[in-house]
C-alpha positions in Angstrom: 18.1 50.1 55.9 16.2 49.4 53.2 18.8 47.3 51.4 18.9 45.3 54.4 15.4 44.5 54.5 15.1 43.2 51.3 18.3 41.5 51.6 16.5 39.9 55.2 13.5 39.1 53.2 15.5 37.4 50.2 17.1 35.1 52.9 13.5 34.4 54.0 12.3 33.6 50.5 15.1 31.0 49.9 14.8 29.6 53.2 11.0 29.2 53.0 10.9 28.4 49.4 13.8 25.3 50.2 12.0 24.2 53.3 8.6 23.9 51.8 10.4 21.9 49.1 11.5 19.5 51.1 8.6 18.9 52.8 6.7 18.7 49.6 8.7 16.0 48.8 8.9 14.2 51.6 5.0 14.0 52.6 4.3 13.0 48.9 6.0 10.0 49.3 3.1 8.3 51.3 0.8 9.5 48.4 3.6 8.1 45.9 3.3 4.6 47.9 -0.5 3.9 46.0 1.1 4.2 42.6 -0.7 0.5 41.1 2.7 -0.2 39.1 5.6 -1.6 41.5 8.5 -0.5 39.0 6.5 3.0 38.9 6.4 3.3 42.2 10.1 2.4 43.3 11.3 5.4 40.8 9.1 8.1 41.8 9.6 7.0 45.7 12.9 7.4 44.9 12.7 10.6 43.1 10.8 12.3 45.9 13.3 11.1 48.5 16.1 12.0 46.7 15.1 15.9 45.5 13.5 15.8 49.2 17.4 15.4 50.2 18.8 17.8 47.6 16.2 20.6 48.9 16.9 19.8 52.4 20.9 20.4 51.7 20.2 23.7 50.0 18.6 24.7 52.9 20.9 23.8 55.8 23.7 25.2 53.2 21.9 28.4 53.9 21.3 28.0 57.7 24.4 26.2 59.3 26.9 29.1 60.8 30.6 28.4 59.3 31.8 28.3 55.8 33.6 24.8 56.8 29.9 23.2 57.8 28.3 25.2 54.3 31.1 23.4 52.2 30.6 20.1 53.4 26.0 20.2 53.2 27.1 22.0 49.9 29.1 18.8 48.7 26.6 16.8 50.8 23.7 18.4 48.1 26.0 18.0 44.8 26.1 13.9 45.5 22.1 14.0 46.6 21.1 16.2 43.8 23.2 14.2 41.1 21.7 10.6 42.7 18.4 11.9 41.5 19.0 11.4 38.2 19.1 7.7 38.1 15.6 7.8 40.1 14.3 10.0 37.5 15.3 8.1 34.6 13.7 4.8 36.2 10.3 6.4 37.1 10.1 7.6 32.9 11.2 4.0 31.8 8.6 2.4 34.0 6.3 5.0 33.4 6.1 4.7 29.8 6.1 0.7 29.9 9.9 0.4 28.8 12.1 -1.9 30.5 15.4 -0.3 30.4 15.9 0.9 34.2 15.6 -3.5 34.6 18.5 -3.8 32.1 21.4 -5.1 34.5 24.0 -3.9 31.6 22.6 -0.3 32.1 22.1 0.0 35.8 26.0 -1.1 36.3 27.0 1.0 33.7 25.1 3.8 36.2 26.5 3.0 39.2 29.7 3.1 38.0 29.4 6.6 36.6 27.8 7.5 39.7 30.5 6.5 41.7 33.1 7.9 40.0 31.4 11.5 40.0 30.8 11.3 43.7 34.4 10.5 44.0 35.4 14.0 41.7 32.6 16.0 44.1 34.5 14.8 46.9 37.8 15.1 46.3 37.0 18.7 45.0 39.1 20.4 48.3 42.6 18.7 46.6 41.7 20.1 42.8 39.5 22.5 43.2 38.1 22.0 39.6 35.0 20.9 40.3 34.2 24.9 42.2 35.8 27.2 44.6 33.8 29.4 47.5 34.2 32.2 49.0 31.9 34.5 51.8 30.0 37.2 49.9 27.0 39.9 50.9 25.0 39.8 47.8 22.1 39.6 47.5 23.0 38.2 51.0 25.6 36.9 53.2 26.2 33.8 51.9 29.0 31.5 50.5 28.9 32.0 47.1 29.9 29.4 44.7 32.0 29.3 41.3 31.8 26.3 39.4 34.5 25.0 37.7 35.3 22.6 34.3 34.1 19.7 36.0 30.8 21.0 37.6 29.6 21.9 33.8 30.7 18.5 32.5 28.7 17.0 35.0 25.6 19.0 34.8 26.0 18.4 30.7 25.5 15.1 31.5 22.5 15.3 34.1 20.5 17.5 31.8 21.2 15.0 29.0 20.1 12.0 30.5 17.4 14.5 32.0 16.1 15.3 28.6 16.3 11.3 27.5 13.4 10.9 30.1 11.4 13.7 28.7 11.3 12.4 25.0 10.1 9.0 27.0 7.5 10.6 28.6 6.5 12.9 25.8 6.0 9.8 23.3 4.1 8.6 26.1 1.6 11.5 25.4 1.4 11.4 22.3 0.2 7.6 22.2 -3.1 8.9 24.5 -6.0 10.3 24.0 -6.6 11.9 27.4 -6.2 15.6 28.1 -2.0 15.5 29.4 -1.9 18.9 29.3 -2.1 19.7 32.9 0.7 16.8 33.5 2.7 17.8 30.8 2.8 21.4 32.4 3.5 19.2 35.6 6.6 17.7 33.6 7.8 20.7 32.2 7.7 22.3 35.2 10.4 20.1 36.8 12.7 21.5 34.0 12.1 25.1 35.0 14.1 25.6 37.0 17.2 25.7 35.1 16.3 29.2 34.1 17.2 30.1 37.8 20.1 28.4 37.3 21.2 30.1 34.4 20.5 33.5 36.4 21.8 32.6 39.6 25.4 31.8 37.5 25.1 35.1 35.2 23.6 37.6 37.5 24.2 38.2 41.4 20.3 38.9 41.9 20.0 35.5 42.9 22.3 33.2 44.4 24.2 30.4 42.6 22.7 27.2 43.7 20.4 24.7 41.7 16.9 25.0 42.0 15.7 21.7 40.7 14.1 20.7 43.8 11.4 23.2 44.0 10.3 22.1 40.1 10.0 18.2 42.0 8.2 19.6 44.4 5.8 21.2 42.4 5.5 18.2 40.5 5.1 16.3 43.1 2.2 17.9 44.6 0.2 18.2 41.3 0.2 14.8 40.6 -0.2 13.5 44.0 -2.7 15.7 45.2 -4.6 16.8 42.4 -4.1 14.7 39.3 -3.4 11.0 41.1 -6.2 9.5 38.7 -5.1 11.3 35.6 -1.5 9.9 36.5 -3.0 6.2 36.1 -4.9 6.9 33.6 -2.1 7.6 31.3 0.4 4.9 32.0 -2.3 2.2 31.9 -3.6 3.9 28.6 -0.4 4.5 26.8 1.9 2.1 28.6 0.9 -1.1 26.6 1.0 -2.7 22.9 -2.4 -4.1 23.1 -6.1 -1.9 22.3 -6.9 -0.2 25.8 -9.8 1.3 27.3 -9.9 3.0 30.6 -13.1 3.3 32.9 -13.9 5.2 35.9 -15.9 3.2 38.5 -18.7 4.1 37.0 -18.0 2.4 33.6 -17.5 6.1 31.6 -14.8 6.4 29.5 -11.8 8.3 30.5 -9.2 7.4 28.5 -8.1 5.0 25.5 -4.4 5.0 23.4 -4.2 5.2 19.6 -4.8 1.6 19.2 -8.0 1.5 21.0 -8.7 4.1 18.4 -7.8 2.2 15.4 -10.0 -0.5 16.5 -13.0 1.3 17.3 -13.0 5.0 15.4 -16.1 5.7 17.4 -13.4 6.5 20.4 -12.4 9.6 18.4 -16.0 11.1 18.1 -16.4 14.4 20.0 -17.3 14.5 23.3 -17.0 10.5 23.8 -14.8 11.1 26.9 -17.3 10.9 29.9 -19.6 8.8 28.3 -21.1 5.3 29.5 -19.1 2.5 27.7 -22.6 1.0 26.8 -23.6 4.1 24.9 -20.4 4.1 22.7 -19.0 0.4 22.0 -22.2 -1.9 23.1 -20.1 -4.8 21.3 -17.9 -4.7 24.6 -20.5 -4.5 27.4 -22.1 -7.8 25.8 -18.8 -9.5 25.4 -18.1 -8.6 28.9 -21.1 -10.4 29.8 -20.5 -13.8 27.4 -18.2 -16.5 29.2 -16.0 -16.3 26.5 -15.2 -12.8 25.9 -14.0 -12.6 22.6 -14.7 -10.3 20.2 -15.3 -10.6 16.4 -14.4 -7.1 13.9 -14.0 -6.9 10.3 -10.3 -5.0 9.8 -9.3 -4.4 6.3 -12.1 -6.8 5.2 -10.3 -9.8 7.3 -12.3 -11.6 10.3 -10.1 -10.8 13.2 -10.6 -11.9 16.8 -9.8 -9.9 20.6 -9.8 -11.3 23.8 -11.4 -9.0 25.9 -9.8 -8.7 29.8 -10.6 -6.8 32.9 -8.5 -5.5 35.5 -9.4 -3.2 38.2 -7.3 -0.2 39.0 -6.9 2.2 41.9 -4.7 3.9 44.0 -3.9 2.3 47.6 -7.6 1.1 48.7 -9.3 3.5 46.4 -10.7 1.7 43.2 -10.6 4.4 40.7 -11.6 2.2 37.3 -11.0 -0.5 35.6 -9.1 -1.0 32.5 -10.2 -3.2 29.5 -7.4 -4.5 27.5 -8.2 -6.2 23.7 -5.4 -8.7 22.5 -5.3 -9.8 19.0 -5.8 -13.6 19.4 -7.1 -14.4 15.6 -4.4 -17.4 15.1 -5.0 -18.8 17.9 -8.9 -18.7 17.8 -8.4 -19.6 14.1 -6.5 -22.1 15.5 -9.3 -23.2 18.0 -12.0 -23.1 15.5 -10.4 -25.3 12.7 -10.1 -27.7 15.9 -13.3 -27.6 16.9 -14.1 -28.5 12.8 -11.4 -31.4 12.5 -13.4 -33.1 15.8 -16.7 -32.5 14.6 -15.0 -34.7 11.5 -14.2 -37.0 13.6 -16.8 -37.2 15.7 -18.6 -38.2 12.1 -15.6 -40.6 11.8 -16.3 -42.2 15.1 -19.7 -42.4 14.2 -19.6 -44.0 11.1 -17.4 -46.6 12.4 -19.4 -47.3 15.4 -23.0 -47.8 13.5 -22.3 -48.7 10.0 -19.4 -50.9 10.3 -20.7 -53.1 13.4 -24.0 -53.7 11.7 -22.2 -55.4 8.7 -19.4 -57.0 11.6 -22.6 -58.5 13.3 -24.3 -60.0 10.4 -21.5 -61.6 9.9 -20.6 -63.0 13.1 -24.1 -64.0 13.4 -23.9 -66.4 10.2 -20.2 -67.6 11.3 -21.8 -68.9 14.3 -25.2 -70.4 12.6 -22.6 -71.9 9.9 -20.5 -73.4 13.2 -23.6 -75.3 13.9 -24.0 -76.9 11.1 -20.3 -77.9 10.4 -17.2 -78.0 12.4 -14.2 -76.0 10.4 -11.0 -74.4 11.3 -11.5 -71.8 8.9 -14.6 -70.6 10.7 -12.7 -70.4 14.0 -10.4 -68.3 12.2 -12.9 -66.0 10.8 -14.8 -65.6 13.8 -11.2 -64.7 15.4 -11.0 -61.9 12.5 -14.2 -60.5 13.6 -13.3 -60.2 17.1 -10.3 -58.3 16.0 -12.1 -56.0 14.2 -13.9 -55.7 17.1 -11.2 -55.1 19.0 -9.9 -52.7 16.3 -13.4 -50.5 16.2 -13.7 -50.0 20.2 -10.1 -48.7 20.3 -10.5 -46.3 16.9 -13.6 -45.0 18.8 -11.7 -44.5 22.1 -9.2 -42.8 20.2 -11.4 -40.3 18.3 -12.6 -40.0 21.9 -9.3 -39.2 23.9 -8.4 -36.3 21.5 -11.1 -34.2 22.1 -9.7 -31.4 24.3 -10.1 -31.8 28.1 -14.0 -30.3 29.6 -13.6 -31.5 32.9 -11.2 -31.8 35.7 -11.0 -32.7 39.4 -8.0 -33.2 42.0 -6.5 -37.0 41.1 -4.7 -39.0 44.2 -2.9 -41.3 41.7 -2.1 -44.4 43.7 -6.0 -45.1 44.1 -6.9 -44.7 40.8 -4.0 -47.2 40.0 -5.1 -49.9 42.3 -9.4 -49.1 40.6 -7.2 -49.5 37.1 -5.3 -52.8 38.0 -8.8 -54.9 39.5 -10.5 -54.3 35.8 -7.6 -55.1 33.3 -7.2 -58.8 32.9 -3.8 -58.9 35.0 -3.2 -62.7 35.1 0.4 -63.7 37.4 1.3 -59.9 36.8 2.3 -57.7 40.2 1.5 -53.9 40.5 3.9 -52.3 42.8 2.6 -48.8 43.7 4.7 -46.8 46.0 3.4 -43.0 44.8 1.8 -40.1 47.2 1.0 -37.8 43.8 -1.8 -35.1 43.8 -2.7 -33.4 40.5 -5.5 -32.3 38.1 -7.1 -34.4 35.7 -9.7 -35.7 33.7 -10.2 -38.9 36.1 -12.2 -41.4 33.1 -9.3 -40.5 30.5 -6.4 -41.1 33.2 -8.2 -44.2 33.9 -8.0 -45.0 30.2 -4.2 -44.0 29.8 -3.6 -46.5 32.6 -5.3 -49.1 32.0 -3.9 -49.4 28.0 -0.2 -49.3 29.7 -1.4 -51.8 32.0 -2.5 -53.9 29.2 0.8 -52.6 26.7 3.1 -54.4 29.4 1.2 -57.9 30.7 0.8 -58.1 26.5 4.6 -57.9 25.8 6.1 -58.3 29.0 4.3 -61.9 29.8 1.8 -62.6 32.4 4.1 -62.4 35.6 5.7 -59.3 34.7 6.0 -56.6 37.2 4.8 -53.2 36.8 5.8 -49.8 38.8 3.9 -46.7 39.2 6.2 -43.7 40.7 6.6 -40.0 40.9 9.3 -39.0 38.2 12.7 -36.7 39.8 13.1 -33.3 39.2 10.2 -32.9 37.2 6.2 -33.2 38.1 4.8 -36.1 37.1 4.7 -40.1 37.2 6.2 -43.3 35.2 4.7 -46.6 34.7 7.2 -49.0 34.1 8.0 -52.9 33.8 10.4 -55.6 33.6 9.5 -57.2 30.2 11.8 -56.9 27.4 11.7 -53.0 26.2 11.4 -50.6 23.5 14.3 -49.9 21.3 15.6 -46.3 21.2 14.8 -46.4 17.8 11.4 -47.8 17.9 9.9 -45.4 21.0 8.7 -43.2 18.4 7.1 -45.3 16.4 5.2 -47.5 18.9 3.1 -44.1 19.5 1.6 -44.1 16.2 -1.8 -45.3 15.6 -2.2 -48.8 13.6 1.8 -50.1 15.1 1.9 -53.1 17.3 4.5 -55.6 17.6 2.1 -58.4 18.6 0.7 -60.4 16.6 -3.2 -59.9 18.6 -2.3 -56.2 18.9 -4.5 -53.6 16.8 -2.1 -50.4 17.3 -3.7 -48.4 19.2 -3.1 -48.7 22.5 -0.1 -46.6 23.2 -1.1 -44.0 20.5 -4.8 -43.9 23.0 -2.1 -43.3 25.8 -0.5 -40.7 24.0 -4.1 -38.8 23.0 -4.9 -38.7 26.6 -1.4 -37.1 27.5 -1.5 -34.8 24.6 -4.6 -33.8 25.5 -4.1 -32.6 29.7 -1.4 -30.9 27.8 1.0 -33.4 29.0 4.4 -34.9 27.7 5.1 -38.5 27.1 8.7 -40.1 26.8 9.3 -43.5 26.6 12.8 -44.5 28.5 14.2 -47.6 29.8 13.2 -49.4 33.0 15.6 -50.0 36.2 14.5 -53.5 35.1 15.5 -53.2 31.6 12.1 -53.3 30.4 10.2 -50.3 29.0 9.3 -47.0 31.2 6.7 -44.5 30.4 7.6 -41.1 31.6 4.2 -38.5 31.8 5.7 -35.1 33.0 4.1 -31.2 33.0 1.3 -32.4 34.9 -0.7 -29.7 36.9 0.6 -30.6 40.7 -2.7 -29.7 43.3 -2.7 -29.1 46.9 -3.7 -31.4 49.0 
C-alpha cells in the first residue's frame, strides 16, 4: 500500500512538474515578445516555444493510455526537443552581439543536419538503434525507454553545440561590469538538468526521459519575471565594440562593459553602481547638453575624440533606461578640424585677393582710362582688357574659395524653377533652355544657383550663342544632367577641364567648371562629364539627397 502511494505520488510529481513546464514556457513567450533586440527576440521566442513543445510531449508521453500512442508523443518529443537546439544557439549568438545564427553557410549547414536526424528518430521502428521500449512498473507504470548507439551520438552532439552557446554567453559576462550572477545561475540552471538525465539512465528511481525542459522553464521565468531589466542591461552593455554606459530612467548608473572602464577608471570605483551619472563622469552630462556632443580625453598622452550618442531602451512600452554609447571618431574629427584650419587659410586667401589686389587693379584701371583721354591707343584697349580679366579672374577665385566651404544650410530645391531663375540672369544670347525635369531634392539653393549658372555660361561660351541646353533627371540613379549640343569634351580631357586655372577659350579664366565641381563636392555630390545625345558635352550630378514632395 505504501509502495503504491509513493509510486501514485511520483506519477503526480512528473506530471505536475512537466505540465507547469510547459506552461512556463508558453506564458513567457508574451514577456519574451518586449525583448528591444529583434534577432534576440526571434531566438528566445523560439526557445520557449520549442522546450514549451518538448515539455508538453513528456507529459502526454506520460498520460496517453497505449504503448503505440506513448511511442509516437515519445518520437514526437525526441524531434521537438532536438529542434531546440538551433533556437538556443541563435538566442546566445544574438545575445552576445555575434552574427553567426545570420550566416546563411551555417543555418543550411543546420537544417540539413536537422533533417537528417529527424529522419534517424523516425525511422527508429525499422532499426531500432536509435532506442527500444518496453511497459515497466518502476518507479511506475510506464514505458520505459533504452537508448541505443544513435540516441548517444545525437545527444553528444546537442550538448556540444549546447556548451558552444554557453562559452558565448559566459564571455559575454565577463566583458560587464554588472552583477550576472543571478543570470548566470539562471544559465546554469538550464544545464542542470542533465544530472537527472544521467540518473534516470543509471538508476530506476527516476524514469528515463530528458529533463531539459524544466531547466528552460526555470530560466524562463527568472529572466522574464524577475530579472527582465538586468537581461537588457547586459546585452546592451556587453554586446557592443564601442565604450557603453547604461542608465536607468533616472540617469543612475547600472551597468558599463570593460571599455567604458578603460575610458573612464572612475566606473571601477566602489560603489559607483547606483549613482547619478552627474556625480561620477560630469564630462558626459555637459557633452550631452552641447550640440555637438563630442568628447575630448587624454589616452596615453594622445588627444583623442568620442562621439557621444543616446538611445533609449525598454522593454515593450516600459522605458527602462537609456544607453550612452562613446565611438572613437579622432580621425575623423582630426579630419574635421584640419578642415576647418585649411578654410580659415583660405578664407585669408580670399581675403587678400579681394582687398589688396583690387586696390592696385583699380588704380590702375583708373589711370588707363585718364590716359584714354588724353590719347587714343590700341595698347590701352588692350590693357584695360587685361584688367577686366583679372577682374574676371579675382570674382571667380573668390567664388571658389567660397563654394568649398562645407554646406550650413539646406532647404527642399524644385529644380526646374531654379533653372528657368538661372537662365533670365546669365547673358544667354540666341541660346534655348529646354527644361523638361519634375526633380525634388535638398540643397544649398545660392550654391546650386551658382553651379548652374557657370554650366550655363561653360556651354553658350564654347558651344556658340544658339546652342541648346537640356536640364533632365539622370536613369537609374538620383540626380540631374545639364547638357548641350556644342562640340564636347574629349574623354581625355573631362578630367582636366575640372581643374582650377584650365580653359580652352581664349576669354576663359579656368574656373568655371572647377566652381561647378566645389559646389558638387561640397552637397557631397558626384560629377561626371559624358557625352550629349547631341554630341556635345553632358554634365551628369548624381547622389543627390531626393525629398518628398
Amino acid at each position: 500500500m505504501a509502495l503504491q502511494l509513493s509510486s501514485d505520488l511520483l506519477f503526480l510529481a512528473y506530471f505536475l512538474v512537466f505540465g507547469v513546464a510547459a506552461l512556463a514556457c508558453f506564458v513567457s513567450i508574451r514577456r519574451a515578445r518586449r525583448i528591444d533586440d529583434p534577432d534576440t527576440r526571434r531566438g528566445v521566442v523560439a526557445l520557449l516555444a520549442t522546450s514549451g513543445g518538448w515539455a508538453t510531449a513528456h507529459f502526454l508521453f506520460l498520460v496517453v493510455p497505449t504503448p503505440e500512442l506513448k511511442t509516437v508523443v515519445y518520437v514526437a518529443g525526441l524531434v521537438i526537443g532536438f529542434s531546440a537546439v538551433g533556437p538556443w544557439l541563435y538566442f546566445c549568438s544574438a545575445y552576445t552581439g555575434r552574427s553567426l545564427h545570420q550566416n546563411s553557410l551555417i543555418r543550411r549547414a543546420a537544417a540539413i543536419i536537422f533533417l537528417v536526424v529527424v529522419v534517424v528518430k523516425v525511422m527508429n521502428p525499422i532499426h531500432n538503434l536509435y532506442f527500444t521500449a518496453e511497459i515497466v512498473t518502476t518507479p511506475f507504470p510506464h514505458l520505459a525507454i533504452q537508448n541505443g548507439i544513435f540516441h548517444w551520438l545525437v545527444m553528444g552532439l546537442s550538448y556540444a553545440l549546447a556548451i558552444v552557446g554557453y562559452f558565448m554567453l559566459l564571455e559575454l559576462f565577463l566583458q560587464v561590469s554588472y552583477d550576472t550572477k543571478p543570470f548566470t545561475i539562471l544559465v546554469a540552471i538550464t544545464g542542470l538538468p542533465i544530472v537527472f538525465d544521467v540518473i534516470g539512465f543509471a538508476s530506476p528511481l527516476l524514469i528515463n526521459i530528458t529533463y531539459e525542459p524544466i531547466g528552460v522553464a526555470v530560466f524562463a521565468v527568472g529572466v522574464f519575471y524577475v530579472y527582465i531589466d538586468r537581461f537588457q542591461a547586459i546585452q546592451l552593455a556587453g554586446g557592443r565594440d564601442e565604450s557603453v554606459i547604461v542608465l536607468n530612467a533616472d540617469d543612475q548608473i547600472r551597468d558599463y562593459n570593460s571599455s567604458a572602464a578603460d575610458l573612464f577608471p572612475t566606473l571601477t570605483e566602489p560603489n559607483v553602481i547606483g549613482k547619478p551619472l552627474g556625480n561620477v563622469l560630469p564630462t558626459i552630462v555637459d557633452a550631452r547638453r552641447a550640440d555637438t556632443a563630442v568628447i575630448e580625453l587624454e589616452r596615453n598622452d594622445v588627444r583623442r575624440y568620442y562621439r557621444l550618442t543616446v538611445n533609449s531602451f525598454g522593454a515593450g512600452q516600459s522605458q527602462l533606461g537609456r544607453l550612452l554609447i562613446l565611438s572613437d571618431i579622432t580621425h575623423r574629427e582630426q579630419y574635421r578640424r584640419e578642415l576647418e584650419r585649411q578654410n580659415e587659410r583660405l578664407d585669408q586667401f580670399a581675403s587678400m585677393i579681394s582687398h589688396d589686389l583690387r586696390n592696385p587693379l583699380n588704380v590702375a584701371r583708373g589711370n588707363v582710362e585718364l590716359a584714354q583721354q588724353e590719347c587714343d591707343s590700341d595698347h590701352l584697349e588692350n590693357v584695360s582688357d587685361a584688367h577686366s580679366r583679372m577682374e574676371d579672374m579675382i570674382e571667380d577665385v573668390l567664388a571658389l574659395a567660397r563654394q568649398g566651404q562645407p554646406i550650413d544650410e539646406t532647404e527642399t530645391i524644385h529644380l526646374a524653377p531654379v533653372a528657368n531663375q538661372c537662365w533670365e540672369v546669365v547673358d544667354t544670347a540666341d541660346a534655348e533652355l529646354v527644361s523638361d525635369i519634375d526633380l525634388t531634392f535638398i540643397a544649398d539653393r545660392d550654391r546650386l544657383q551658382q553651379l548652374l549658372e557657370n554650366l550655363f555660361r561653360n556651354a553658350i561660351e564654347h558651344g556658340g550663342a544658339d546652342v541648346t541646353i537640356r536640364v533632365g533627371e539622370t536613369d537609374g540613379e538620383d540626380g540631374f544632367y545639364v547638357a548641350d549640343g556644342g562640340p564636347g569634351i574629349a574623354p581625355k580631357d573631362r578630367d582636366q577641364v575640372l581643374e582650377s586655372g584650365y580653359s580652352t577659350a581664349d576669354e576663359g579664366t579656368g574656373f568655371g567648371l572647377a566652381i561647378v565641381k566645389e559646389v558638387a563636392d561640397a552637397h557631397g555630390w558626384a560629377l561626371t562629364i559624358t557625352e550629349s545625345t547631341d554630341g556635345g558635352a553632358r554634365f551628369e550630378i548624381t547622389g543627390v539627397e531626393v525629398a518628398d514632395e
